[in-house]
C-alpha positions as CSV (number, residue, x, y, z in Angstrom):
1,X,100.2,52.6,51.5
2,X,104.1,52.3,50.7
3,X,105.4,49.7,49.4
4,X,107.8,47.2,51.0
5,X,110.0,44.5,49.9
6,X,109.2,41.9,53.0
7,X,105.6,41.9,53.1
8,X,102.6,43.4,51.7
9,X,100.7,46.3,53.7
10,X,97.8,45.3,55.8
11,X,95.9,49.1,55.7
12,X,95.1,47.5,52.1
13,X,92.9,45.0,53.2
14,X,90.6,47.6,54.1
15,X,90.4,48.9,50.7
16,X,89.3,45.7,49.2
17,X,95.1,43.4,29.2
18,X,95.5,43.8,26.0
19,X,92.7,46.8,24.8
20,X,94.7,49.1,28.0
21,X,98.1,48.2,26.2
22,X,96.9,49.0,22.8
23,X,95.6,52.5,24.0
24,X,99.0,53.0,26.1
25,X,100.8,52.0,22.9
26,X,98.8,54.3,20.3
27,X,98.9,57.3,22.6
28,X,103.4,57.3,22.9
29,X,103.7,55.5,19.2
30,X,104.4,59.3,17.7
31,X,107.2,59.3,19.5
32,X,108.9,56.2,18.1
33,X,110.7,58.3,14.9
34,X,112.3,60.2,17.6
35,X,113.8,57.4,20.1
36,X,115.2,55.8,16.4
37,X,116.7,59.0,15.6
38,X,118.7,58.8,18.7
39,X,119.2,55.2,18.2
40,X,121.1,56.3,15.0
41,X,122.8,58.9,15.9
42,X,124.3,56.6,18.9
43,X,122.8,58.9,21.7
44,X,121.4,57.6,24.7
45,X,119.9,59.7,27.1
46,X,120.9,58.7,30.6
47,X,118.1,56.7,32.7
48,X,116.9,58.1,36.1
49,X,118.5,56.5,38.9
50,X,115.0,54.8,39.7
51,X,115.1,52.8,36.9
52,X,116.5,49.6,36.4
53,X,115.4,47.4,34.0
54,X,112.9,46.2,31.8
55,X,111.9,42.5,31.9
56,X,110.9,40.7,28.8
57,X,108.4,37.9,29.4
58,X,107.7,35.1,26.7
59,X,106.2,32.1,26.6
60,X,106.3,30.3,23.0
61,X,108.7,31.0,20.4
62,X,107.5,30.3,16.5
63,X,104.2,28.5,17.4
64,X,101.8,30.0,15.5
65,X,98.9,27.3,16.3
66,X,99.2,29.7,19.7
67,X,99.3,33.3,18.6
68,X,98.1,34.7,21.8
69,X,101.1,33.2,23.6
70,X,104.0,32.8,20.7
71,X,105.7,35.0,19.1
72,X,107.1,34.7,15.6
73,X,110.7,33.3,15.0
74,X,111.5,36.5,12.5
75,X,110.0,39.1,15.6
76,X,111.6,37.2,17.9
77,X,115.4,37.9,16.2
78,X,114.3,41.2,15.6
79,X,113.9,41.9,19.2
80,X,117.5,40.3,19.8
81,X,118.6,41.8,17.0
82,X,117.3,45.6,18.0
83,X,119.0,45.1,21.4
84,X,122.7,44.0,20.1
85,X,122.7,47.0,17.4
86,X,121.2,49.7,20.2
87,X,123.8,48.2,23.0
88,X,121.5,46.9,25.2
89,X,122.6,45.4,28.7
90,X,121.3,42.3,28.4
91,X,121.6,40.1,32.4
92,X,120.7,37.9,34.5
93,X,117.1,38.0,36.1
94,X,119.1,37.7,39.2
95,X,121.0,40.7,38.7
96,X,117.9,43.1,39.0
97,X,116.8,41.4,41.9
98,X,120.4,42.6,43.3
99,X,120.0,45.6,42.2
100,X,116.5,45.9,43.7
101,X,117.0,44.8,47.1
102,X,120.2,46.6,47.3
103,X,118.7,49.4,45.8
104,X,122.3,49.8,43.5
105,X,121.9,51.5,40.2
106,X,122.3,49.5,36.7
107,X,123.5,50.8,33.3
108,X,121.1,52.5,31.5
109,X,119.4,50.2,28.7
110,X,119.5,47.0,31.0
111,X,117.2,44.2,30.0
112,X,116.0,40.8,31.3
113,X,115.0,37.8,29.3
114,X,112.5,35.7,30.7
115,X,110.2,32.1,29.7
116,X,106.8,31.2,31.5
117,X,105.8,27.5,31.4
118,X,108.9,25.9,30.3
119,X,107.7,25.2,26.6
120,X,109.9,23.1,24.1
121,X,110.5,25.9,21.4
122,X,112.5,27.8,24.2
123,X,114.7,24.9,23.6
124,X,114.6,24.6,20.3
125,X,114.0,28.5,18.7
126,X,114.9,30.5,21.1
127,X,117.6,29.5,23.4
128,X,120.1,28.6,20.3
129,X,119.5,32.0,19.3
130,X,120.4,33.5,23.0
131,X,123.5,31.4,23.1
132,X,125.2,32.5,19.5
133,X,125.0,36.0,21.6
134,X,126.1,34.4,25.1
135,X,123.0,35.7,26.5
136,X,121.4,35.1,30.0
137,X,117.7,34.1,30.2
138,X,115.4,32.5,32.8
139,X,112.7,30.0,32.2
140,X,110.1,30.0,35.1
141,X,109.3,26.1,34.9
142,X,105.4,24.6,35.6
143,X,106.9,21.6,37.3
144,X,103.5,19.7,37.0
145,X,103.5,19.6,33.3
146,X,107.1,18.8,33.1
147,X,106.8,15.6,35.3
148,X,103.7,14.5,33.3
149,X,105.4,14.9,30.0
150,X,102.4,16.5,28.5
151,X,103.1,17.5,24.7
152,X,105.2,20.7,23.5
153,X,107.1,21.0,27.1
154,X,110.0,20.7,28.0
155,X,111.9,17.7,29.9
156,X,114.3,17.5,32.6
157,X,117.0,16.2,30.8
158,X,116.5,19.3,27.8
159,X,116.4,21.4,31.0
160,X,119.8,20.5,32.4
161,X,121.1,20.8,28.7
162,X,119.9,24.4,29.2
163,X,120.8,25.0,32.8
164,X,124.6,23.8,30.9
165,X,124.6,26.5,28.4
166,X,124.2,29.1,31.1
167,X,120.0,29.2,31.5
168,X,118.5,30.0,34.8
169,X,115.8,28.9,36.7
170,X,112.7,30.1,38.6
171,X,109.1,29.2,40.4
172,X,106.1,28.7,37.9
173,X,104.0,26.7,40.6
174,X,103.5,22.5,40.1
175,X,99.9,22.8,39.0
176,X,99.9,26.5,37.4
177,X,96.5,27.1,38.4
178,X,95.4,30.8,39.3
179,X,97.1,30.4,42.4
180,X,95.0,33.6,44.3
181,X,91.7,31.5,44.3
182,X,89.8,29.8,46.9
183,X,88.1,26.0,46.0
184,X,84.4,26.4,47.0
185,X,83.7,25.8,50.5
186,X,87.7,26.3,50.9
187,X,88.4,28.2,54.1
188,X,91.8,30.6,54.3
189,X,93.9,28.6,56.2
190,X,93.3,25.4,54.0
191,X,93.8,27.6,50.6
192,X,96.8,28.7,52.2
193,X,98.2,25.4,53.3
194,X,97.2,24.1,49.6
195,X,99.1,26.4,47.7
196,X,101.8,27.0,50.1
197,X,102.3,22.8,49.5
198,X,101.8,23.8,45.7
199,X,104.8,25.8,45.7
200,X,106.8,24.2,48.1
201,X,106.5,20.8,46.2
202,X,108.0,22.8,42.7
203,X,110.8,24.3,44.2
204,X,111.6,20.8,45.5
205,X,111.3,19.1,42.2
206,X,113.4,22.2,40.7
207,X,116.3,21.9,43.3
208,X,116.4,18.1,42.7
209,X,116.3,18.1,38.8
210,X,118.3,21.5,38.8
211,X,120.3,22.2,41.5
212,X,122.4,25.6,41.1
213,X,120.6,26.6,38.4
214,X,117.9,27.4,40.2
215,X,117.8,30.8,41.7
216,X,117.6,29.8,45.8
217,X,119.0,33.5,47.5
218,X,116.6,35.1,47.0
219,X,113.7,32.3,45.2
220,X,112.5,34.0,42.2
221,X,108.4,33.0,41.6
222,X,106.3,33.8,38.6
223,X,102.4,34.1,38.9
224,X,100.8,32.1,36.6
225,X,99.1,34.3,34.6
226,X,100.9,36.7,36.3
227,X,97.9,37.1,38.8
228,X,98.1,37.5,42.2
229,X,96.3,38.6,45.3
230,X,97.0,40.4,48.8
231,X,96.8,37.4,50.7
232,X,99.1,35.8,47.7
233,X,101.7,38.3,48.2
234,X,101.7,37.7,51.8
235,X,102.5,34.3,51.6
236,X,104.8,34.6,48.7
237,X,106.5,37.2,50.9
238,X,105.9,34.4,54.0
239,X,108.2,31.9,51.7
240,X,110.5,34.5,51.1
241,X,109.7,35.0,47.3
242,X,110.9,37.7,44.7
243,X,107.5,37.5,43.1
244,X,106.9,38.4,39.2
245,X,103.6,39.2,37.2
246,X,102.5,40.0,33.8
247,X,101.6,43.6,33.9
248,X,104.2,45.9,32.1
249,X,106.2,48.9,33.0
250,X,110.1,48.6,34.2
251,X,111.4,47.8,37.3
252,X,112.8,50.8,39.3
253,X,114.3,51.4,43.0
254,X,110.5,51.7,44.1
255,X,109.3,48.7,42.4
256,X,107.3,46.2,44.5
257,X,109.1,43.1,45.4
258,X,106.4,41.2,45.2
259,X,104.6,42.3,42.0
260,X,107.8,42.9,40.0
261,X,106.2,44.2,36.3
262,X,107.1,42.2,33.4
263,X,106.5,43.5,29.1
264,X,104.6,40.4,28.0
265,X,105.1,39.4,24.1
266,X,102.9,38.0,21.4
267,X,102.3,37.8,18.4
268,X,99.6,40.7,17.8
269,X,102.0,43.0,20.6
270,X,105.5,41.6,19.1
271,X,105.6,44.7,16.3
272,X,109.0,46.2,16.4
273,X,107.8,50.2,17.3
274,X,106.1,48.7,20.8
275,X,109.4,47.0,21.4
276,X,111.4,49.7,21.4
277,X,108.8,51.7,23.4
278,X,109.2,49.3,25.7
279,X,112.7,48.3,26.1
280,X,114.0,52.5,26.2
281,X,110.9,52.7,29.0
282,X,111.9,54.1,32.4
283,X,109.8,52.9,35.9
284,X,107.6,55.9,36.9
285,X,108.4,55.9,40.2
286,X,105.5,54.9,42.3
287,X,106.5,55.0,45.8
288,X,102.6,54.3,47.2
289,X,99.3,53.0,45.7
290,X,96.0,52.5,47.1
291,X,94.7,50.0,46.5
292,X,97.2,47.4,45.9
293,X,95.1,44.4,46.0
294,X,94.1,43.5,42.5
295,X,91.4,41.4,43.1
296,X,87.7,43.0,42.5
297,X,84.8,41.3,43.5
298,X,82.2,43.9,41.5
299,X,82.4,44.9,38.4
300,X,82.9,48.8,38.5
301,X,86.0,50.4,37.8
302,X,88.5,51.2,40.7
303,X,89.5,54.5,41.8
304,X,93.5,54.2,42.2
305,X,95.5,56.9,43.7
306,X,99.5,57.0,43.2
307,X,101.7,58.7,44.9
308,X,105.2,59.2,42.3
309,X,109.0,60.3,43.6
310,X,109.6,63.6,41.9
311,X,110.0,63.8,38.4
312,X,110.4,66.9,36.1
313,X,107.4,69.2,36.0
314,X,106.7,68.6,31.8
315,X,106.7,65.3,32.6
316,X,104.2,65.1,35.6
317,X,102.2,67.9,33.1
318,X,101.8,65.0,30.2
319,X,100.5,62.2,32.9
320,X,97.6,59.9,31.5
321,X,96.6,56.7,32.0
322,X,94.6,54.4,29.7
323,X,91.7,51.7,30.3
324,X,89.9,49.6,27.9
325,X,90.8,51.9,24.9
326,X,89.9,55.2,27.2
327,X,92.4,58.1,28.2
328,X,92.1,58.8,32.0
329,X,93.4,62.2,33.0
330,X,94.7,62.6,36.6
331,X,92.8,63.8,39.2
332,X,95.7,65.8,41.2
333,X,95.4,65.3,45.0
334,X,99.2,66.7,45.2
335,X,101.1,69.1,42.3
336,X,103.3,66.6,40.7
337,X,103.4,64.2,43.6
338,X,99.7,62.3,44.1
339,X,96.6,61.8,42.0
340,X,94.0,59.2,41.5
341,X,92.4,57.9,38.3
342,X,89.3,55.7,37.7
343,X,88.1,54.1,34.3
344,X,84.5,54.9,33.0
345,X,83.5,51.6,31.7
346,X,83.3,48.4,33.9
347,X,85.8,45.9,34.9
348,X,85.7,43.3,32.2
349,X,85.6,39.4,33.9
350,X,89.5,38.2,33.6
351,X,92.1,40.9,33.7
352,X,92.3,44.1,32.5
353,X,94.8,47.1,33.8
354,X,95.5,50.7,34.1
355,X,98.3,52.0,31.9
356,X,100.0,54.9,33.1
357,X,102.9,56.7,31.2
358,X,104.4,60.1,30.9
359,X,106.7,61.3,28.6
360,X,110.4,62.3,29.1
361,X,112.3,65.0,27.7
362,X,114.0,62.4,25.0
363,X,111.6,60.1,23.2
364,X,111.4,57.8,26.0
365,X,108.4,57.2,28.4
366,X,108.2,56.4,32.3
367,X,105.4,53.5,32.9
368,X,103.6,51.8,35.2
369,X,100.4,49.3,35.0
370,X,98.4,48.2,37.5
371,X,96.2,44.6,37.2
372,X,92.5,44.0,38.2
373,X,91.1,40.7,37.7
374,X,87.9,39.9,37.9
375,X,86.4,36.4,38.5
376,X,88.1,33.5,39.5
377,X,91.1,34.2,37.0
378,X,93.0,31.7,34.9
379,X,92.3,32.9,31.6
């Protein structure tokens, strides 16, 4: 099924996090001496033209009462840090978007800076720190929480203080619930009318509050939790969303508009030698996956077959793919081109992925994940 930026395929339908990260990450870390001895010497290995970007998603900075959601303020600086002394392109969200739908090339080591929820400490920690740079970032705002004033959130007027200084705007959903799920005894059309109200209702009370600041041509939306569905995708594409998620891997020519990969950062995944893996990845250019729908309703490990845009032989000959702390090794349907993959152990309930990396020819790794959840998400 090939992807497309419009719309999610239908021949899908027929088909219907952290332990596959650690795996992907102890597999490539023996190559981390090698990117920093580039890094010194000051060479940088030009990206492939399908690569554009790697987005960084936070959510808390230097709350350690939440360590599964915060980073530190000392790993956050070093990530800022390690991309000012390695020369790191650091834009606008909207500026890959560009880039995506026009299909245009950006410089190699591009980054995006992105915040989930719309937590105070972006305010306070981390956007000072962004400014005394004069970097971009964009806060996907919970608009729900915002207008209730619950504790450790943002509130408009810090927002507009922010949208001042030269932050940007996007989606997060009024009531961040796990927007794929049905209610019990909730039929398609009325799920669909509740969370198409859902979003429709936050990206009023962001244009109001926000104005310009909020990315309008195209809308950018973030999944909360970074989950998402088929029939999600559909009507993200329906309300014509750029549509973001949590599972990692860059974002290249091929990437899907509508589950747009993001490197999520904690505490425990924060360490400066994943960083660096992760900001020097390329996208492994997946140009067709089956299936795309995430959603499993038994527990046994998907079979998922890719098909990739050519890429040099050594690299293709290195493939593997990682699940729940177990190497997968391709099954090749095509030489080079397609193969398929399928974990051994069962899909935990909640959401878990396939990693799938291979390296390059200069200390750097192309990347892709794909999500499965489980249940009836949110966690």
């Amino acid at each position: 099924m090939a992807f497309t930026r419009a719309s999610t395929s239908t021949s899908d339908r027929r088909g219907r996090w952290l332990a596959a990260v650690t795996a992907g990450l102890l597999a490539v870390v023996a190559l981390v001496p090698m990117a920093r001895a580039q890094d010194e010497a000051g060479v940088a290995e030009p990206l492939a033209p399908e690569t554009l970007a790697s987005v960084l998603m936070y959510h808390r900075v230097g709350n350690p009462e939440h360590p599964s959601t915060s980073v530190t303020r000392e790993q956050f600086r070093a990530h800022l840090d390690y991309l000012e002394r390695n020369d790191f392109n650091v834009v606008p969200l909207g500026r890959v978007v560009e880039a995506l739908q026009t299909r245009q090339p950006l410089p190699d080591r591009t980054v995006a800076i992105t915040f989930d929820d719309a937590y105070a400490s972006v305010h306070e920690v981390a956007g000072p720190m962004l400014m005394a740079r004069g970097w971009p970032y964009t806060v996907f705002v919970s608009t729900g929480a915002v207008d209730a004033g619950y504790e450790g959130y943002l509130d408009w007027d810090q927002l507009r203080g922010m949208a001042a200084g030269g932050a940007r705007f996007g989606n997060h959903s009024r009531s961040h619930d796990p927007l794929f799920v049905r209610h019990d005894d909730e039929t398609r059309p009325q799920w669909r009318a509740r969370i198409e109200a859902d979003l429709t209702a936050a990206r009023q009370r962001l244009t109001d509050e926000l104005g310009e600041a909020l990315y309008q041509s195209p809308p950018l939306l973030a999944y909360p939790y970074g989950e998402y569905s088929l029939e999600l995708m559909d009507l993200a594409a329906e309300m014509g969303f750029v549509a973001f998620g949590q599972q990692s891997g860059a974002i290249g020519i091929h990437s899907n508009s509508l589950a747009l990969p993001r490197y999520a950062m904690n505490e425990r995944f924060a360490g400066l030698d994943g960083f660096a893996l992760k900001v020097n990845s390329r996208a492994l250019p997946v140009v067709d996956q089956e299936p795309l729908d995430p959603v499993r309703e038994d527990s046994q490990a998907p079979r998922l077959t890719l098909t990739l845009a050519p890429l040099p032989e050594d690299s293709t000959a290195q493939l593997a793919c990682y699940y729940e702390g177990e190497r997968l090794l391709p099954e090749w349907l095509e030489d080079g081109v397609r193969f398929a993959v399928r974990g051994g152990a069962d899909l935990p309930v909640g959401r878990s992925r396939y990693n799938c990396t291979a390296p390059d020819d200069a200390g750097r790794y192309y990347w892709f994940s794909h999500l499965w959840i489980r249940g009836r998400g949110g966690t």
